[in-house]
N, C-alpha and C positions, 0 to 999 in steps of 0.2 A: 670555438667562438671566444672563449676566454686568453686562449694564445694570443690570436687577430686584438682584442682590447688591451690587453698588456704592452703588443709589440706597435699598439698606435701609441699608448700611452709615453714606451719608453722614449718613439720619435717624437714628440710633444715636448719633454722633458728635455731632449738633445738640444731641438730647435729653438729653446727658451733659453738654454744656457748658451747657445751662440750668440742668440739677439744681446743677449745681457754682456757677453764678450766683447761684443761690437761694439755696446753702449761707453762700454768703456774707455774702448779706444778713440769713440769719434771727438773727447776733447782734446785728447793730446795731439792728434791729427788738425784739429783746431789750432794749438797752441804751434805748429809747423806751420804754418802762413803758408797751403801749398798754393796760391796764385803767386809768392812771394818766387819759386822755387821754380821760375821759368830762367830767374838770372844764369843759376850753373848751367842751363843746358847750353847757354849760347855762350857761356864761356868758356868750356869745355870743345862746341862747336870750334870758336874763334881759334884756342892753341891748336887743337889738331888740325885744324888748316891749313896755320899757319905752318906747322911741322910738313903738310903733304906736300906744300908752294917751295919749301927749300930742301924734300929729301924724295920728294915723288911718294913716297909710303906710308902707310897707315896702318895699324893694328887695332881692328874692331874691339877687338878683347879687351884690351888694356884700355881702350878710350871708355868704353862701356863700366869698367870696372873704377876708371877715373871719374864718373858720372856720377854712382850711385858713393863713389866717398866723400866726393865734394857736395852734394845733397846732403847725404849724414850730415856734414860736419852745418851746415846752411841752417838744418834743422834744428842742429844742439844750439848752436846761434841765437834762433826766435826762439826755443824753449826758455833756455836760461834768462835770457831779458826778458820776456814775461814775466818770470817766478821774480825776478829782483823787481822788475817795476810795480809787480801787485804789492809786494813787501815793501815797499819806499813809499808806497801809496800814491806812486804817477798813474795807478793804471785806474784809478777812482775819479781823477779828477782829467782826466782824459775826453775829449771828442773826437772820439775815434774815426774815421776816414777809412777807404778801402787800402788806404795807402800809407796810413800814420794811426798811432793813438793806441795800440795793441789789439787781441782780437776778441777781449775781452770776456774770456773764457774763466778767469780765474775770479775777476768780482763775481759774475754769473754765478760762483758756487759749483759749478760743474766736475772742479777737479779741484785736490788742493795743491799748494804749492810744493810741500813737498816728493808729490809724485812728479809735477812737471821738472823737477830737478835731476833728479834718476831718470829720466827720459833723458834729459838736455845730456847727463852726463854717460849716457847708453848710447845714443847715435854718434857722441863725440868719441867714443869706445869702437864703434863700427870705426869712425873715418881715420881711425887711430890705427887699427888692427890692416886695411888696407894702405897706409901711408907705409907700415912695416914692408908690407907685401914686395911693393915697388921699390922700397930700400934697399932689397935683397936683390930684385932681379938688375936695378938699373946702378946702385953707388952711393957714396956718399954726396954726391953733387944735389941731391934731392934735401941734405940736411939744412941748409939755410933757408928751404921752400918751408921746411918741415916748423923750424923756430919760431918763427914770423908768424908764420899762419896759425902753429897754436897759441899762441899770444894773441893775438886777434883772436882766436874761440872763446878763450878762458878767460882771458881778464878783460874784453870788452864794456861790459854791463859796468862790472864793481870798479874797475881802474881808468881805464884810458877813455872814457865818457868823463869823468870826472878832472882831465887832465887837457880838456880839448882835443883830445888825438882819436877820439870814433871815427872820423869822417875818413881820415888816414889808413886807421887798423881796419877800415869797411873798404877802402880803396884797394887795399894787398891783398885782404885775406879773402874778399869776395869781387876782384876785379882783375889787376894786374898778374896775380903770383897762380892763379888759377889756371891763367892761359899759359906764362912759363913751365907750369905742370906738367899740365896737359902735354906740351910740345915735348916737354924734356922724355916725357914716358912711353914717347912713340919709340926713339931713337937711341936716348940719354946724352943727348948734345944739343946744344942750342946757339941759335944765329942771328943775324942781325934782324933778320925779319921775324921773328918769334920775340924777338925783344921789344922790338916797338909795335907790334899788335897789341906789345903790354899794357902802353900806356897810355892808348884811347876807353882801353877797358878799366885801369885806375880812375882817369876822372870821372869818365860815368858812373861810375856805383860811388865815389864819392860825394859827386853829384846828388844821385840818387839818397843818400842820408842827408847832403845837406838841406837840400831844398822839403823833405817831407819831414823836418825839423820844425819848421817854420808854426804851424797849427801846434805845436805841441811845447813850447819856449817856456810858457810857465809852470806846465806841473814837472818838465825837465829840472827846472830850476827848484822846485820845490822838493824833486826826489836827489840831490845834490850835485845832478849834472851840472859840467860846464863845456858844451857843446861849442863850437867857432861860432853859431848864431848868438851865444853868450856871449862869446867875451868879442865880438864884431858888430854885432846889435844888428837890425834889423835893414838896415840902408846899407851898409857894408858887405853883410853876408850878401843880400841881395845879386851887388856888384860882385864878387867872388862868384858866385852862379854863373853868371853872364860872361866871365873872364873865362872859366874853366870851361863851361858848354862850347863857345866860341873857338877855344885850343885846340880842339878834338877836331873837325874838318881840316882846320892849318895842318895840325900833327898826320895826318893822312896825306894833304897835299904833297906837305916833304916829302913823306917817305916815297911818293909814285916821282916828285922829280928828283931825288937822288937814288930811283933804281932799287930800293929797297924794296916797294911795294910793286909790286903790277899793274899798269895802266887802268886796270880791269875793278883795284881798290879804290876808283873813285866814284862805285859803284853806294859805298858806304854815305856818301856825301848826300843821298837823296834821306838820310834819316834826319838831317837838320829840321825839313820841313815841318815835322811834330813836335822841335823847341821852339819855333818862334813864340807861341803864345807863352812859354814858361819867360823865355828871358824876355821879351817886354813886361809881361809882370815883375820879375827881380829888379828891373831896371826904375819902369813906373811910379809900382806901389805895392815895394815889398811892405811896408808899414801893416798892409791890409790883409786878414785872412788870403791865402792862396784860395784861390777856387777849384775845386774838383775838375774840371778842364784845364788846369795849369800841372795837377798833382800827377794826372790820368797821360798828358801827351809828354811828361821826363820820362815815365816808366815806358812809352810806346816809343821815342828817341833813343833809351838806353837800348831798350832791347833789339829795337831794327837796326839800332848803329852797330850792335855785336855782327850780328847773323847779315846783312850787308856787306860787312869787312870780311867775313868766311867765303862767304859766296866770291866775293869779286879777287879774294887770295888764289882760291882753287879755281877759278872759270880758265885760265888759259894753260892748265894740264888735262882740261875731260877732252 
């Protein structure tokens, strides 16, 4: 009887120090924005598409392993901008959104800053140690993917927010150079059609920081950003929204009439329908708080515009 009490006792004991493991980790899982972390799958989706519409092949493995480093690195991204933004005290004076404002785990007390730092700079260690991986099997061709993009990881927050170029370094490192990735690590060559799937995916997630800027302009400005909605002001950036969401079906269009894209890529052109309500607000009255139905259909645009352009690359090889 005393065995059976002992060995309930010790599972008790076990099960307590799991829960408290868990406790642990559910803020830094917090501090990962994973609603945020639907972008790498469909740009991940979009290169390797794009790679199967110009080489017929695909390698599950290396797309799968391209997946979870482009996440790491997505991850170390929100981590470290949180830890800076609580530290600059943007994340205090924040009205947070599902879609702006941070996730406000670190005012909460929940964790402190300097554990989400070592996280931020552990996942960027994962997407580090896989960017190796692919160095090795595919060449040096991956090293100017490799520049850029940790440039964008690391000095996002503290540097190029403060210089007007987040919206850029969010364009490359989490849009354009993603899907050149992707493409290159099927193969390790890249084409005309892997090149310009690039750059529907740059202005989307450009897009995507610029416009969910907007709610957020003055404690930006308070934590020493200088974001293009700074130095464009509110009627300008606006217009830049409108210009760049608008590029992206043109930029499709060309690519299907000069042969680049497949007939079948104008398949992507039905994800416009969830920008109308953003760009008549950029246009209207960007002056005024964006509304959560403006914030909610950029992010449903970006991401049906990704996985649209996948689908409508590969539909005339199945």
């Amino acid at each position: 009887m005393c065995r059976v009490a002992l060995i309930h006792r010790s599972l008790m004991n076990s099960m307590a120090a799991v829960a408290q493991y868990i406790g642990q980790l559910r803020p830094l899982l917090s501090v990962s924005r994973p609603p945020f972390l639907a972008l790498p799958v469909t740009l991940i989706t979009l290169g390797a598409a794009a790679s199967v519409a110009n080489t017929g092949f695909i390698s599950v493995v290396r797309t799968g392993i391209a997946l979870i480093g482009l996440i790491s690195l997505h991850v170390s991204v929100n981590a470290l901008n949180e830890a800076a933004d609580y530290e600059s005290g943007i994340d205090k004076r924040t009205d947070a959104t599902p879609f702006s404002g941070g996730s406000k785990t670190l005012p909460a007390g929940n964790v402190d800053p300097t554990t989400v730092y070592r996280f931020g700079y552990l996942t960027a260690a994962v997407g580090a140690i896989i960017g190796v991986w692919f160095l090795v099997i595919i060449g040096p061709i991956l090293v100017p993917i490799y520049i850029v993009g940790g440039a964008s990881v690391l000095a996002y927050t503290e540097y190029l927010t403060k210089f007007g170029l987040g919206e850029v370094a969010a364009g490359l490192g989490l849009g354009g150079l993603p899907v050149i990735g992707a493409a290159l690590v099927q193969s390790g060559e890249i084409s005309s059609i892997e090149l310009l799937a690039a750059v529907p995916a740059f202005i989307l997630t450009f897009n995507l920081l610029l416009l969910n800027e907007f709610p957020d302009i003055s404690p930006d400005r308070y934590g020493g950003r200088a974001n293009l909605i700074h130095r464009l002001g509110r009627v300008w950036g606006g217009r830049l929204y409108a210009v760049a969401t608008v590029s992206v079906p043109i930029i499709i269009i060309i690519g299907v009439i000069s042969n680049v894209f497949p007939r079948t890529a104008l398949l992507a052109l039905l994800g416009i329908v969830a920008a109308f309500r953003p760009v008549i607000w950029s246009i209207q009255t960007p002056k005024q708080r964006p509304p959560m139905a403006v914030l909610r259909n950029n992010v449903i645009f970006i991401l049906s515009t990704n996985v649209l352009l996948a689908i409508g690359l590969i539909l005339p090889i199945i």
